[in-house]
N, C-alpha and C positions, 0 to 999 in steps of 0.2 A: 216320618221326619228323619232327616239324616243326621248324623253324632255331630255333634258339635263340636270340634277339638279347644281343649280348654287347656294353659300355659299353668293352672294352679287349680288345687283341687277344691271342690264347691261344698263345703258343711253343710247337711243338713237336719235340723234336729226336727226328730220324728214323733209326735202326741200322741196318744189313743186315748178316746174319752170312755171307752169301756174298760173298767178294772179286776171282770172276772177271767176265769184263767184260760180257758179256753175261747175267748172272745172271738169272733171271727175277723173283726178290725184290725185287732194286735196282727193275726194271722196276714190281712194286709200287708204290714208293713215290713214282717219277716219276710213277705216275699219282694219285698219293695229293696231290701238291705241287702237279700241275695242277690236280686240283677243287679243292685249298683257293682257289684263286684265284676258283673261284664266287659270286656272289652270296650264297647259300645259308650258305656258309662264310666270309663274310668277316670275321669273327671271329677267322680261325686264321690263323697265320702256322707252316706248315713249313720246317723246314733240316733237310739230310742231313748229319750227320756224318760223317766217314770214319773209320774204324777202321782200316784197314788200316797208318796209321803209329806206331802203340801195339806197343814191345817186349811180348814175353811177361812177365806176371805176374813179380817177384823182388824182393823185397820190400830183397835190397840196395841198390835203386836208389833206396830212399829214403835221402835222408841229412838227417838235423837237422829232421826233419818237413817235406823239400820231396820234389816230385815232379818227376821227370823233364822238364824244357819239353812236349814232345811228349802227355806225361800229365796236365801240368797245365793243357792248354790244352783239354784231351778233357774231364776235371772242371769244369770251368765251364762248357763246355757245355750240360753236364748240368744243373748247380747253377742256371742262369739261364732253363733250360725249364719251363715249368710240367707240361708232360705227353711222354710220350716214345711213339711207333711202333715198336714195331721189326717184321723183317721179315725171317724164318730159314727154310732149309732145315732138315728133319731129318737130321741124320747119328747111327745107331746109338741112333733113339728118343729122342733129344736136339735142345737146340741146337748150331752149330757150336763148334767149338776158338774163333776169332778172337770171335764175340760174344760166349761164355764171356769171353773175358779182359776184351775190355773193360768187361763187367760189375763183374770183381772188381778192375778198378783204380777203376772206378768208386765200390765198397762200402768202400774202404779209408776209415780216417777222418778226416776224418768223412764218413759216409757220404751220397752225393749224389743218391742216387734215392729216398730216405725222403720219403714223405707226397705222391709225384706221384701224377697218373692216368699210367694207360698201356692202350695199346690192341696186339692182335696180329695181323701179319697173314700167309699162308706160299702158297708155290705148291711143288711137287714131284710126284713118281710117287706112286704108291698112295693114302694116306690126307691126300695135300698139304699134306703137316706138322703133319697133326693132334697127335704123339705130340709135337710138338719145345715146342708151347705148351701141351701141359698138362705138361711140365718147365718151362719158363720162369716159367710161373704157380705152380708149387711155388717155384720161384730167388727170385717175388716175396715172397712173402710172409716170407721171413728179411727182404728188401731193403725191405719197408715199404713196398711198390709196389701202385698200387688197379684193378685191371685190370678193364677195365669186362668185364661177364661175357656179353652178347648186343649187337650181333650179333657172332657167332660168322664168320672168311672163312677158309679153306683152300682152295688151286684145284688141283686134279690138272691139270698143264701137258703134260701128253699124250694126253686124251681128245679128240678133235675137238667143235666147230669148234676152228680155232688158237683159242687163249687169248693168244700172245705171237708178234711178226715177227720175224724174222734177226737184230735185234740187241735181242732179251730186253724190247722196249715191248709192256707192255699193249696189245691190240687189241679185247679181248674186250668189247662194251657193258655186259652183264649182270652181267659181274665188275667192271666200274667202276661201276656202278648199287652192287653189294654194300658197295664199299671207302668208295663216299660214306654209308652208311649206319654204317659203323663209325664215321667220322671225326664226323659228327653224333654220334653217343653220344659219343667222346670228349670232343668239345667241353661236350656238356651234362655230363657227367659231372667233367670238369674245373673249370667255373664252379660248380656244386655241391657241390666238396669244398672250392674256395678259397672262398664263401661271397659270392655278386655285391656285395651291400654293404653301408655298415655297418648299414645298417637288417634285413638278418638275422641278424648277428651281436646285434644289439639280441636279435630276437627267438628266436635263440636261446638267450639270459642269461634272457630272464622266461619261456620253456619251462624252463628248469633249475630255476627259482625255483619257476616255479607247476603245473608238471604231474609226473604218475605216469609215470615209463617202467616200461608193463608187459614185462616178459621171459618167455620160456615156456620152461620147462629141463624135457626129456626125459633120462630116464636109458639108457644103451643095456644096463645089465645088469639085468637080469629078479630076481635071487637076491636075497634077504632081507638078508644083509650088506653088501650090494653098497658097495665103496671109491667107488664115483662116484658112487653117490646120496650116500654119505657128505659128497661135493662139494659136493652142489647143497645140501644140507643145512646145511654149511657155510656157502656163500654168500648163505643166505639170512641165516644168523645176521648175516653181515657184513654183509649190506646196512642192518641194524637200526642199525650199529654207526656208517657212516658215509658212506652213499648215501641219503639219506632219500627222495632223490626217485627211488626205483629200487625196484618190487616183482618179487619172484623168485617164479612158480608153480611148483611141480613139475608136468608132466603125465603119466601115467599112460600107456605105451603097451602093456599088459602084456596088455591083451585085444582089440587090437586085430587083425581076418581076416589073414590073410596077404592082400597084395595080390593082388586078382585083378580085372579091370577086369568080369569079367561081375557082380561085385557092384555095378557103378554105377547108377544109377537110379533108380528106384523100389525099396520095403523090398520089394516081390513079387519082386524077381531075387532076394535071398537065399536059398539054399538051406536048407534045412530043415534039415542039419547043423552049419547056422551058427548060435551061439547067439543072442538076441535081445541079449544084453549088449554083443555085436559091433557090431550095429545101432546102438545108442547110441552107444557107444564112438566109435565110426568118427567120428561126426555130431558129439559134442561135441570132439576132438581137432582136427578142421578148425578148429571155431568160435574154439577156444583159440587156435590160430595164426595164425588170422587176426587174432584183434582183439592179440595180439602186438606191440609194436614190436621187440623185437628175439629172440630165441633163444641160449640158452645152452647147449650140448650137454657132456654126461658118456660119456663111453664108453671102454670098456676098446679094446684094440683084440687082435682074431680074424683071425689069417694076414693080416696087413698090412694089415687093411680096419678099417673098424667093426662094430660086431656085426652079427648078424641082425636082431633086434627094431628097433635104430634105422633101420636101413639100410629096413626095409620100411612104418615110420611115415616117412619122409623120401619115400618113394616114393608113398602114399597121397597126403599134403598136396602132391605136383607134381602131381598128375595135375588138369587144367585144372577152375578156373580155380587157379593154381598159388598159396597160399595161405602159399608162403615168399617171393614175389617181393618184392625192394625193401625188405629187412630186415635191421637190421646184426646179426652175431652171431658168439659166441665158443665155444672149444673149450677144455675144460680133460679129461683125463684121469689115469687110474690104473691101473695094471696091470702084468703083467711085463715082464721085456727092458728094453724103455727106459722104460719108465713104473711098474711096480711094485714098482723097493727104492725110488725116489724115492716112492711115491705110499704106499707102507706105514709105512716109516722115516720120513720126514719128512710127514707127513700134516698133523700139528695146525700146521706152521709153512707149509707150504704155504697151505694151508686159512688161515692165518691173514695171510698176508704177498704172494707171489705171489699169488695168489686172489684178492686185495684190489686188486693192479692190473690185473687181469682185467677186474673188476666195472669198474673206473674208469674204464679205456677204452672196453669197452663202452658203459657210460653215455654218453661222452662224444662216440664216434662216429655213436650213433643221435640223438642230438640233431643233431650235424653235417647228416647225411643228411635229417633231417627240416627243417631252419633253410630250405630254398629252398622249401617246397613249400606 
């Protein structure tokens, strides 16, 4: 990724959910604090915050809508960074207990990590905290947190060569080549959602004015009643009503092959059991998502996940060149458990109220994202 040249310098306040002293995560970020000092990066300004002097979580320790010294002083922190690093072990397919808290003293309100960028980074056994940031990345999205999505650092800190010396410092070349690469998207991704200056802000007020944001809404239930296409059907009505510059397509993934990559290519790799509607299908469904600016997704949700149908059109469109990259987009569903007395029972007011700030955000994100480019 190339340097980003930045007009003001980018804050970032730096967490580690490991609080012993040699940690290899801290180590992380030591060496995360010394590239920023690069050339490359001199845009960015890091500071490590300590956690470690933040009581547990107890909400009697607020009184009269103040906070704690010690907590108020951790919240402005936060409040005066433009983007945040953090940097956690996995404990039990999570983040730590200590980052947890100071998270949720962090979210109390008003809540202080809303509308930043943040970036992840983890060293550990096995999987090097893979599991602990895709929690943290669910933690974000209640906290309103924009976590840039590649590159992707995780280090298994006991594979050879050493990764880290006797007292937990990065040594590794190729894992500080990887963490300068996060830190760049950071950075770009940071100046991008704050909007460099006022002359894109301009331009994105007469994109609002004078263009179409195309959205592309895939339903994930297949069935003829289906409550979620009911959604998207919905929201197209509302978008008549009060997003003018917002068109909602339904697309169709109802005939689309199951993914299988030896269909790539040429229409001669098709199997002759594969219908020719397939063939099509497949070709216009990329075309649709690409020319997209954003994506609206309907889906009931099947054993914890999304459906089949969605899940394997979501699969198609990544398969290179990835044809959802770089597109803002939103999730509304309908169904049982957690989604289906809300999504039956209250439908038409859904559909007509939430739904309506769905569409709004959306609109207004994809313009954001697009204002720098």
């Amino acid at each position: 990724m190339e340097a980003v040249a930045a007009k003001s310098v980018i804050k970032v306040a730096a967490l580690c959910g490991s609080l012993r002293k040699g940690s290899f995560n801290r180590g992380l970020l030591r060496s995360a604090i010394q590239l920023s000092k690069e050339s490359v990066l001199n845009g960015m300004e890091i500071e490590y915050v300590d956690i470690s002097p933040l009581p547990m979580l107890n909400t009697d320790l607020e009184v009269d809508g103040t906070f704690p010294p010690v907590v108020e002083a951790f919240r402005q922190k936060i409040l005066q960074a433009d983007s945040v690093l953090f940097a956690s072990p996995e404990y039990n397919y999570s983040v730590t207990g200590p980052l947890k808290n100071a998270i949720d003293w962090a979210s109390r309100p008003p809540n202080c990590w809303a509308d930043k960028a943040a970036a992840i980074v983890s060293a550990g056994g096995s999987f090097g905290g893979g599991r602990a940031q895709y929690h943290l990345r669910q933690i974000g999205v209640y906290l309103d947190l924009h976590f840039i999505n590649k590159p992707e650092f995780y280090l298994n800190a006991f594979t050879p060569p050493a990764k880290f010396d006797s007292d937990g410092n990065l040594i590794d070349p190729a894992s500080k080549d990887r963490i300068k690469e996060v830190l760049l998207s950071l950075l770009a991704f940071t100046l991008r959602l704050q909007g460099e200056t006022d002359l894109v802000q301009a331009k994105m007020a007469r994109e609002a004015e004078n263009s179409v944001i195309k959205v592309a809404a895939p339903s994930g239930s297949l069935r003829k009643a289906s409550y979620n296409e009911g959604l998207i059907r919905a929201a197209m009505e509302q978008t008549k009503e009060f997003a003018t510059g917002m068109e909602i397509e339904h697309i169709d993934i109802s005939e689309l092959p199951m993914q299988n990559v030896d269909l790539e290519g040429n229409e001669e790799n098709f199997p002759s059991d594969v219908p020719e509607v397939s063939h099509q299908q497949l070709k216009l469904f990329g075309r649709k998502i690409l020319e997209a600016n954003s994506i609206l997704f309907a889906s009931p949700e099947h054993n914890y996940s999304v459906t089949a149908p969605i899940k394997n059109a979501i699969d198609w469109a990544s398969r290179p060149p990835n044809v959802c990259a770089d597109k803002a987009a939103a999730i509304i569903s309908s169904s049982g458990g957690m989604g289906g007395a809300r999504g039956r029972f209250h439908l038409r007011q859904i559909a007509k109220e939430s739904l309506k700030d769905v569409l709004l955000a959306l609109q207004a994100f994809t313009l954001r994202l697009k204002g720098c480019k």
